[in-house]
N, C-alpha and C positions, 0 to 999 in steps of 0.2 A: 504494500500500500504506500502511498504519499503522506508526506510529514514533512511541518514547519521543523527546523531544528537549526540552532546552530551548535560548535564544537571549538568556543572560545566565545571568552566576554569580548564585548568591543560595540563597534558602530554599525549601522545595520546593512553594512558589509559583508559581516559574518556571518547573515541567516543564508539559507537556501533550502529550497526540497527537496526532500533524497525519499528512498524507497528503503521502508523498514519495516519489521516482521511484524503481522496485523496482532494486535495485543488480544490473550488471549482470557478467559471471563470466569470467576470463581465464584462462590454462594454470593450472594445478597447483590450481582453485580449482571450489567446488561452488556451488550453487543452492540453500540451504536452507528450504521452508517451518516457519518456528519453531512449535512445536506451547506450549514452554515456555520459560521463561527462569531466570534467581536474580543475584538483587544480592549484592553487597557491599559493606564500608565504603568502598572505591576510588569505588561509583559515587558515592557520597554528599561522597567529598570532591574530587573530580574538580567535580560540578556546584557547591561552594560556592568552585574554585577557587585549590583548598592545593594542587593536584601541579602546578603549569606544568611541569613539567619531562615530566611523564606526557603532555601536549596534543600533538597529533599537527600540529594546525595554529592559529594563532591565531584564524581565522572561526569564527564561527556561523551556522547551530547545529551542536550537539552531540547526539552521541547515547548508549543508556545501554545499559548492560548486554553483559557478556561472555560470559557462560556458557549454555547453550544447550542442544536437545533436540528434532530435530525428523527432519522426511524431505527427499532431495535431490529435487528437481524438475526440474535441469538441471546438468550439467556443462560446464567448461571445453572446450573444442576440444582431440580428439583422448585426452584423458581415457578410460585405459580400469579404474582401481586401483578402482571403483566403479559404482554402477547408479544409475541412476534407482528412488524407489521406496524405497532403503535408508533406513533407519531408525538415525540416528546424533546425536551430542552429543560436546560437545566447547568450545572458549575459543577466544575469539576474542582472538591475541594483540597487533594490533595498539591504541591508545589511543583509535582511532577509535570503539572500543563497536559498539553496535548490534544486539545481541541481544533487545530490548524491541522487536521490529517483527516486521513479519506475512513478513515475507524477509530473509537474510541472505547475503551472500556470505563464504565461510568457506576456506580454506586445506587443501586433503587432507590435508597432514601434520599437521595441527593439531583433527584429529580421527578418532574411528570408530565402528566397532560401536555401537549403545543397548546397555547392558547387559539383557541376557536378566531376563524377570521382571518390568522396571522400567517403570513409566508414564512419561511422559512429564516429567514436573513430577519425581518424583523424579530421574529420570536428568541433567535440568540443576539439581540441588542438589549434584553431585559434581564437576565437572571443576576451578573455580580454586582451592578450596579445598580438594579430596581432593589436588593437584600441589603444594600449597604444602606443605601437611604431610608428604606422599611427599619432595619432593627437600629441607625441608629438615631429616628423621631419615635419610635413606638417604642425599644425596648432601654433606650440608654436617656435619651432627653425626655422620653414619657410626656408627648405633645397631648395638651387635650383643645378642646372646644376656646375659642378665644386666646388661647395663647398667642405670642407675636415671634416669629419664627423670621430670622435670616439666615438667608443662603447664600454664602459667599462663594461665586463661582460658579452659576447657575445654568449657563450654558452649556457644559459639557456631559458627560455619560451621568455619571453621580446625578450633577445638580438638576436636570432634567427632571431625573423622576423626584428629585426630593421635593419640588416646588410644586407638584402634581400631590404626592401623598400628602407633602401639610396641609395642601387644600382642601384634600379628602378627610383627615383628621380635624378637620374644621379651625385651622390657623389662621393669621393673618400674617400674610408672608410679604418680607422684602427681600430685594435681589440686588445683587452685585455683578456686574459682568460690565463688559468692552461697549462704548456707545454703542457698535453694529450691533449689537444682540440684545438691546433694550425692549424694543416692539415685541418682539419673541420671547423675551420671560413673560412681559406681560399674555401674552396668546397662551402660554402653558398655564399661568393662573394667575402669577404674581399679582399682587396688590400695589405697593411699591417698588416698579424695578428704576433700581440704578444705576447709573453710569458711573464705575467707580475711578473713569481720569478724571470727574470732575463734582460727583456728590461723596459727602463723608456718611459711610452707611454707620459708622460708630457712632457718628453725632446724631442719627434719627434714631435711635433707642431709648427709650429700653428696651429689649427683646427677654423673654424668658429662653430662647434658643437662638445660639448661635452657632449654627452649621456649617463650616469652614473645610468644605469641599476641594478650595482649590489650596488650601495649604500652607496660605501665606498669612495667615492673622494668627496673630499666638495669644494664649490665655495671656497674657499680660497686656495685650491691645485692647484686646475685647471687653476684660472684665468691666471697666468702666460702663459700656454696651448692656452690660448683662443686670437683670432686675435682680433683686434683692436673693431670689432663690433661685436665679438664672443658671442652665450648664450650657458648657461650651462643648461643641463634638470635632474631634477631629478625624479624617482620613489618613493621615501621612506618620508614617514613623519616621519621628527627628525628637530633636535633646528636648526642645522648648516644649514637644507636647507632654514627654514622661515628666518637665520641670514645673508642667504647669497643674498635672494628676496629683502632685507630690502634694504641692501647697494648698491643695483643695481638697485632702481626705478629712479632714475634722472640719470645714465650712460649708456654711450653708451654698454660695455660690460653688457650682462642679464643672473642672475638665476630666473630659474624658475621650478614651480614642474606641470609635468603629473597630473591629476585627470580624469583616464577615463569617457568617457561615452559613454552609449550601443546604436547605433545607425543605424538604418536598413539602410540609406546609405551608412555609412564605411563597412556593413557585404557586403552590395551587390558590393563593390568596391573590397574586399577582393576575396569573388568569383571570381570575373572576371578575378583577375591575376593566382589564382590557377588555372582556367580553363585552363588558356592561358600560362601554364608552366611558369610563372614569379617569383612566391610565392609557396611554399612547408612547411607545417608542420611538424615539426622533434620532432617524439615521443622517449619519453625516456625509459617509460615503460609503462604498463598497468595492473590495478590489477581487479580483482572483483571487487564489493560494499559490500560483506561482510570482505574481508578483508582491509578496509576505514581505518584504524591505521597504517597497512604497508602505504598504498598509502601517508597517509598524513605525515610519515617517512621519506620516499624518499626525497618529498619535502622538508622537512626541513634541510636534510645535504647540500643543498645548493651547489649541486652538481649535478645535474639532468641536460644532455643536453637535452632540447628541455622541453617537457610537459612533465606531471605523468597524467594521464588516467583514470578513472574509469569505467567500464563496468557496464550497471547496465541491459540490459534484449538484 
């Protein structure tokens, strides 16, 4: 079969697709032929080398892509929660990746249903970054009804759906992004979006959340931002967010960081709003899997509304 991989860290010079032995599927696990894929900034900083701590093993190669969207071909031994034939998506939660290839072995509880509606390609633009946004307004900033919820960095994978679910979770949401992408937070739901070369989203707070998707506001910018029992969330592993968790475990004000995880109840939860017109995936682009070095490009100028895509049969 075909597979993203590369076999050194570096610049994305170093990916290419090679032909590797189709993986092969033990209890509780499926047999997926991947139809689609979607990157993230993880695959990009995974292949330059910043997560060791993410690496599953030290050898190469490596492979990319977690997010997926395709049909089971074969199950596990004794496997009955599934058929051959279903049509599902879903994260692959292990470091290992691999969702950039023509087969995946993938986890049953770590995935379900395709959502109704959805092609292929949109349905793997939802699962790591519709979860990330899910568990961290519902299970780490516990957003309710009326809360004032900013999302800083609103345009990209993440912040897409998180401006969609706090609206769902009945928020009042402001946004942060590039002037070109102002009209467009507002169209996903925003309340207040911003332009942040030239509004201070700090200064229009309070917020009881603040969502710091794109990475660059640290608990110590924010806290001012943040109401009385305000948390702050972050995505990115760096010093300022563990410094910022540290000085917030006995305060009423809380940082805290996102660490997704792949969960067949959040996917079938996600479904349910796409179904129901609530949740929409907003693709940025779509490339092939042979050209996997544009795709993983894209994402990296850190500019990308919505997902990058990969097409793989």
């Amino acid at each position: 079969m075909k597979a993203a991989l590369y076999e050194r860290y570096g610049a994305s010079d170093v990916l290419r697709v090679g032909d590797v032995p189709t993986p092969r599927v033990g209890a509780g696990e499926a047999l997926v032929r991947v139809r689609a894929a979607a990157l993230n900034p993880k695959d990009v900083l995974l292949r330059l080398g910043k997560l060791p701590f993410f690496v599953a093993s030290a050898g190469f190669p490596k492979y990319v892509g977690f997010d997926w969207a395709g049909e089971i071909v074969a199950l596990g031994r004794g496997e009955t929660g599934a058929r051959v034939g279903d049509a599902v998506y879903g994260m692959i939660q292990s470091s290992c990746a691999g969702a950039c290839a023509t087969f995946a072995a993938v986890r049953l509880a770590e995935c379900a249903p395709k959502p109704e509606g959805l092609d292929f390609e949109h349905a793997a633009a939802i699962p790591l970054a519709a979860m990330t946004a899910l568990q961290a307004l519902r299970d780490i900033a516990r957003v309710t009804p009326g809360d004032r919820v900013l999302v800083n960095g609103a345009s990209g994978g993440v912040g897409t759906f998180a401006v969609q679910l706090a609206k769902e979770m009945g928020a009042h949401v402001t946004t942060t992004s590039s002037a070109a992408n102002v009209a467009f937070c507002r169209e996903l739901g925003a309340d207040e979006p911003l332009d942040y070369g030239k509004d201070d989203a700090v200064a229009a707070g309070p917020y009881d959340v603040v969502f710091d998707v794109f990475g660059n506001l640290s608990f110590s910018s924010a806290r001012r931002a943040l109401s009385a029992r305000g948390t702050h969330v972050s995505t990115v592993i760096r010093g300022h967010v563990f410094a910022g968790i540290a000085k917030t475990l006995a305060s009423a004000q809380r940082a805290r960081l996102v660490v997704v995880r792949s969960r067949r109840r959040d996917l079938e939860h996600l479904a349910r709003l796409v179904a129901a017109g609530r949740l929409r995936p907003v693709i940025d682009q779509v490339f092939d899997l042979d050209d996997i070095r544009g795709a993983e490009d894209r994402v990296g100028t850190k500019h990308a509304r919505g997902k990058v895509v990969v097409r793989v049969a």
